[in-house]
N, C-alpha and C positions, 0 to 999 in steps of 0.2 A: 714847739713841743712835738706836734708832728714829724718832722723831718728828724730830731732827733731817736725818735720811739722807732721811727723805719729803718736807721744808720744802725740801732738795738738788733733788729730783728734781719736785716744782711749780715751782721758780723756774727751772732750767732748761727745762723746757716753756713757760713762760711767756715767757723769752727767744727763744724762736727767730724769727727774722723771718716775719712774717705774709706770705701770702698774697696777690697782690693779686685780693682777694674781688669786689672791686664790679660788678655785675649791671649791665651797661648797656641801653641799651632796648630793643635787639634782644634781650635773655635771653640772652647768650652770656655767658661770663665768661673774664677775660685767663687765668684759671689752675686746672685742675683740684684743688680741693683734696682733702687725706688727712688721716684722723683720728690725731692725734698718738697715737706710738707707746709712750709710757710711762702706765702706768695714773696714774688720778688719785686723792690720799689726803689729803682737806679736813685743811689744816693752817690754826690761825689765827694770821693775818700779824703779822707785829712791831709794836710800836711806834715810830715813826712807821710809818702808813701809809704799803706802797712801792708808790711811781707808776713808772706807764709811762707819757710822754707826756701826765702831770697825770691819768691814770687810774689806781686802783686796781689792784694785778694781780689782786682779787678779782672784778672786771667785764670779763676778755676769756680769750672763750673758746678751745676749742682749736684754730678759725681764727683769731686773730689781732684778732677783732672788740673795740672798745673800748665796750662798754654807757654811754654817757653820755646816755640819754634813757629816765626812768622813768613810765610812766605809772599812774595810782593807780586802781583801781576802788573809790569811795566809799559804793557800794551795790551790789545787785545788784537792786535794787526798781524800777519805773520809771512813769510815770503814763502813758503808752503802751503798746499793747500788738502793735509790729510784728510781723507773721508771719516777717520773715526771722529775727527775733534772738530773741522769746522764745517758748517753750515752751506751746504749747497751754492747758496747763491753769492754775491760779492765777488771781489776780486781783494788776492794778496798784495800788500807793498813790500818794498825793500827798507824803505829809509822812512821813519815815522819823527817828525817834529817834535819837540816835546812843549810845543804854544798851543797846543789844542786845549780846549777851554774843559775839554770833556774829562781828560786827565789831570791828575794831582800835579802840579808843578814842579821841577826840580826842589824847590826850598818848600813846598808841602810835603815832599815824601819824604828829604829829609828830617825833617821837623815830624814828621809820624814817626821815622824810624829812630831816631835818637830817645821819642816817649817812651817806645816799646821795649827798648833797651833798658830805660831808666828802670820798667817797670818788672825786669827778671828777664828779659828774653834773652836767648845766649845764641840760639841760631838763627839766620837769615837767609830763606832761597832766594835768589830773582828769578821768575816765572814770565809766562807770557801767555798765549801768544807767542812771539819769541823776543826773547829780551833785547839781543843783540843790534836788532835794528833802530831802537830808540836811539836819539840822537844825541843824550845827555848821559848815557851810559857812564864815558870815563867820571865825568860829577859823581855820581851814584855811588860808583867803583872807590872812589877816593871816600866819601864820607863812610862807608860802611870800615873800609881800612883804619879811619879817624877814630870811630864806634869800638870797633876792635883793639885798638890802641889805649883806648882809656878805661878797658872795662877790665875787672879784677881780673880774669883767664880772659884771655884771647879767645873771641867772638867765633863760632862755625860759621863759614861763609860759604855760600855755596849759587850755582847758576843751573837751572834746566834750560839746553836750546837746542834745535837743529843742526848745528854743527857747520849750516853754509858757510857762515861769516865769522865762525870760530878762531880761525890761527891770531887773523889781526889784535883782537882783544887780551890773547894770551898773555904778556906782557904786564898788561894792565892787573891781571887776575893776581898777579903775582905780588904785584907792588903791594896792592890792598892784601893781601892775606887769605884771597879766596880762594881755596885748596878742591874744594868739592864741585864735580863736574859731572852734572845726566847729561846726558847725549843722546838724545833718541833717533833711532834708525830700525825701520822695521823690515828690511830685507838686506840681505849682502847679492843679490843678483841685480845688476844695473837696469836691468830689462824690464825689473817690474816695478822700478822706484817713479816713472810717470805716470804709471798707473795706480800708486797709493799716496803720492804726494803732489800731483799734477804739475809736476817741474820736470825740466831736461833731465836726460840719463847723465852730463856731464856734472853736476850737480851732488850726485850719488860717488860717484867717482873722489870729488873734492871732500865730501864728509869722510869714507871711508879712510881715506890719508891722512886727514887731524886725527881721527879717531887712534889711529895706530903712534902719530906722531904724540896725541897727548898721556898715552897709555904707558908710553916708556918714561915718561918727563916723574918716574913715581916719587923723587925730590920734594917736586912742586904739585902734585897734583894728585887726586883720588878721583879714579874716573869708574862710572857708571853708564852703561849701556842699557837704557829702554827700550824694549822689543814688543809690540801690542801686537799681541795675536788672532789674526780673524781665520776662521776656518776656511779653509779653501780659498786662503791668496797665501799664508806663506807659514803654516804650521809645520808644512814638509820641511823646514827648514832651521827645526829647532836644532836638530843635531849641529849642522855648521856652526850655528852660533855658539853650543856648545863646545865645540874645538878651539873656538877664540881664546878661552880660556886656559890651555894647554899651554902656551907661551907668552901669553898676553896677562899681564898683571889689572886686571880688572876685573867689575861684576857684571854679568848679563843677566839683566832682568826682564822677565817674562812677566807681561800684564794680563789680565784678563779685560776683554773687552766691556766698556762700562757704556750706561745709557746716558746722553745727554741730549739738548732740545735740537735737533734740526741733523743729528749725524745714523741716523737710519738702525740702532738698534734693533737686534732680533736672539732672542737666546740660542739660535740654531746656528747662529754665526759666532757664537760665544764658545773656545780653546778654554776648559774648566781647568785646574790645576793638578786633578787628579790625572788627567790627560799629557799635562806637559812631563811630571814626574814620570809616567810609563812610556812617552815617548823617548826622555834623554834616557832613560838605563837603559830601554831596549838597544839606543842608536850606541853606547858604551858598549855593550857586550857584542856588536858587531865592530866594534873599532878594534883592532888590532893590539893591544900593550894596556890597553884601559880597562880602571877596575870600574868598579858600581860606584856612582858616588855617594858619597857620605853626606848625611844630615848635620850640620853644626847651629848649637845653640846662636840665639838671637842676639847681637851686637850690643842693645839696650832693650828694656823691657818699652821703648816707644817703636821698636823696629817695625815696620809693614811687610818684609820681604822674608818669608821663610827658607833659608840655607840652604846649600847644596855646596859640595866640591869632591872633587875628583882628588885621590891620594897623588899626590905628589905634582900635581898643576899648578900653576901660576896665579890663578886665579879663581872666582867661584861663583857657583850662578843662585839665581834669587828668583820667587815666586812668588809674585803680589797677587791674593786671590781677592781682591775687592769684591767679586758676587758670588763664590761659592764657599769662602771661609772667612769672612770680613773680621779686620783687625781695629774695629773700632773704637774698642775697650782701654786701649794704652793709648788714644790720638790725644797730642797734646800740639796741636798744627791749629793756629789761627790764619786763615785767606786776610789778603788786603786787595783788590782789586784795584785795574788801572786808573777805574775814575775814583776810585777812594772808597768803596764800600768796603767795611768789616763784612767777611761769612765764615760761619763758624764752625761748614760743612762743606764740603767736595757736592755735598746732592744737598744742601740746605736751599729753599725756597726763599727767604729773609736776607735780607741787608740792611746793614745802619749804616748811613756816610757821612762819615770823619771829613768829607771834601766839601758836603754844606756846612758842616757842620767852622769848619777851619775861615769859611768864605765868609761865616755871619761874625767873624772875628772873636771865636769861644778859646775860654783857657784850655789851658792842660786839663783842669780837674773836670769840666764839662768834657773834654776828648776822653775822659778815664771813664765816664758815667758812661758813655757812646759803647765804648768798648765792653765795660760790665755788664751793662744791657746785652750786647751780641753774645756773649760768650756763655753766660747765666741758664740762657737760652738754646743752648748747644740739646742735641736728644741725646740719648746714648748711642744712636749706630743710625747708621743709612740717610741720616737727613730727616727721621721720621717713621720710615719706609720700613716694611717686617719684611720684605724682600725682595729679589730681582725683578721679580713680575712688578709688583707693585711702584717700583722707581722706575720703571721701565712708562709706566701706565701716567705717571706724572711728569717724566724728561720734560715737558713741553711748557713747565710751570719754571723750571730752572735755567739758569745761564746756561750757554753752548760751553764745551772745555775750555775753548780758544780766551772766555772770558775770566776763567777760574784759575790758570794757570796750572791745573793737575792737582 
């Protein structure tokens, strides 16, 4: 009787009509939200899976949010070693096993990713760390291809890496279906890429060449360009970046620097976005033939990256304000981490793991509780946090980026 009267009182919270949550670019939102008033008590869901709207009711939270884009951290290891994202001490690898006891297995992550599908999700990042160096990658690459092949539309498939060990895998990306490509690179001067990645200048050199090589592949490939801006190492350098755009069929996105546990955090090293927009038009109106560029509406109402382009360019630039205009309100992004935790936030403190959970030999419906638990439990913005100070104040409670995969 119990367990039935709590199975009552999830699915009536889970019917109420949502919120209209979505953060528009000014940071305002159409609707104050309130944390649903009946407590929440992980029931696992029936068979058949019940959808809301072809979602799971295990992936929306108690805004109203539909979680249909998971992203997977493949490692937490990385053959780079930026100062924003990883942690002082350690050393990077190139080449990561995938028999460590620490990480979800080849046939556990598939066997996560195949649930999360079943259960509405329709996009998939692989994250890192950097994904590339995992040793099981083409496995991975083929089963998401598999996922994508059998699901009603064709799956978003998408990778964030460093771009070192880029060209090789290209191929592979293809076969699977995986069309979406971040690429992060936060200088185009060779001279300061040992100083923000603590790798060879020659290094710098090999990403800049895929970059330009996967940029034209526009057939096979949607590429994205991550730029994290710290003041005073390479803000002077927004303008270039913006010229990439001129001829180059892709987006350059400008991040604003965020606080994590161990990567040195300070708001005076924080490029705000009001700053990047007055930089790129100033460096426009100094460019010769270039007009102002133009604001363009948001791709989906889940987008993070506020629009820009230039009239008659190739390409267009984007501005993710994570600390001074946060887009939290439309997040519909579940984390899976390397060794298996669900988080249900970029700055969330909490994880459930799906990897003890898989290891004590649990069903699916027990893996849907795990997950309805994480997600139920989502806040509406920052992980918690009312703002930069205050996440800044707790980095030290949360994974470093390198764990979260961005």
């Amino acid at each position: 009787m119990r367990a039935h009267t709590a199975r009552g009182v999830l699915a009536q919270t889970l019917r109420k009509p949502a919120p209209n949550i979505y953060v528009r670019a000014t940071g305002s939102t159409a609707s104050t939200p309130s944390t649903a008033s009946e407590p929440f008590v992980p029931v696992a869901p029936l068979q058949p899976l019940q959808r809301s709207a072809g979602v799971d009711q295990a992936l929306i939270d108690s805004f109203g949010r539909r979680h249909r884009y998971l992203r997977i951290s493949l490692t937490d290891r990385c053959n780079l070693r930026c100062k924003y994202c990883m942690p002082d001490e350690g050393e990077g690898d190139m080449h990561i096993p995938n028999t460590s006891p620490e990480l979800l297995s080849t046939e556990e992550l598939q066997r996560v990713m195949s649930l999360f599908v079943r259960m509405g999700v329709n996009k998939i990042r692989l994250t890192g760390g950097e994904p590339t160096i995992r040793s099981d990658l083409d496995r991975i690459l083929a089963h998401m291809g598999h996922l994508s092949a059998g699901a009603p539309k064709p799956l978003s498939l998408g990778i964030t890496t460093n771009g070192v060990r880029l060209r090789k895998f290209l191929p592979g990306f293809r076969d699977a279906g995986l069309r979406n490509i971040n690429l992060s690179l936060d200088t185009l001067v060779s001279a300061k890429f040992p100083l923000l990645a603590r790798k060879p200048m020659e290094w710098h050199q090999r990403v800049v060449s895929v970059l330009k090589e996967v940029a034209e592949q526009e057939e096979h490939f949607t590429l994205k360009l991550n730029v994290v801006l710290l003041k005073g190492v390479n803000e002077e350098e927004i303008g270039d970046f913006v010229n990439l755009t001129e001829h180059l069929p892709l987006e350059v996105r400008f991040l604003e620097f965020m606080p994590f546990d161990g990567n040195s955090w300070s708001q005076n090293r924080l490029v705000p976005q009001a700053t990047m927009v007055e930089t790129m038009q100033r460096h426009l109106q100094d460019k010769a033939g270039a007009a102002e560029a133009k604001r363009l509406p948001p791709d989906s109402l889940h987008d993070v990256a506020n629009l820009w382009q230039v009239p008659g360019w190739r390409g267009r630039i984007g501005m993710i304000a994570s600390m001074t205009d946060a887009f939290c309100g439309g997040c519909n992004r579940i984390r899976l981490t390397s060794s298996g935790e669900i988080r249900n936030c970029l700055f969330g403190e909490e994880g459930w793991s799906l990897r003890d959970d898989i290891r004590r030999g649990a069903s699916d419906e027990t893996l849907i509780t795990t997950i309805a638990t994480g997600v139920y439990k989502k806040n509406f913005k920052l992980g918690g946090a009312r703002d930069m100070q205050e996440l800044q104040a707790g980095s030290s409670k949360r994974l470093p980026m390198v764990a979260l995969g961005g």
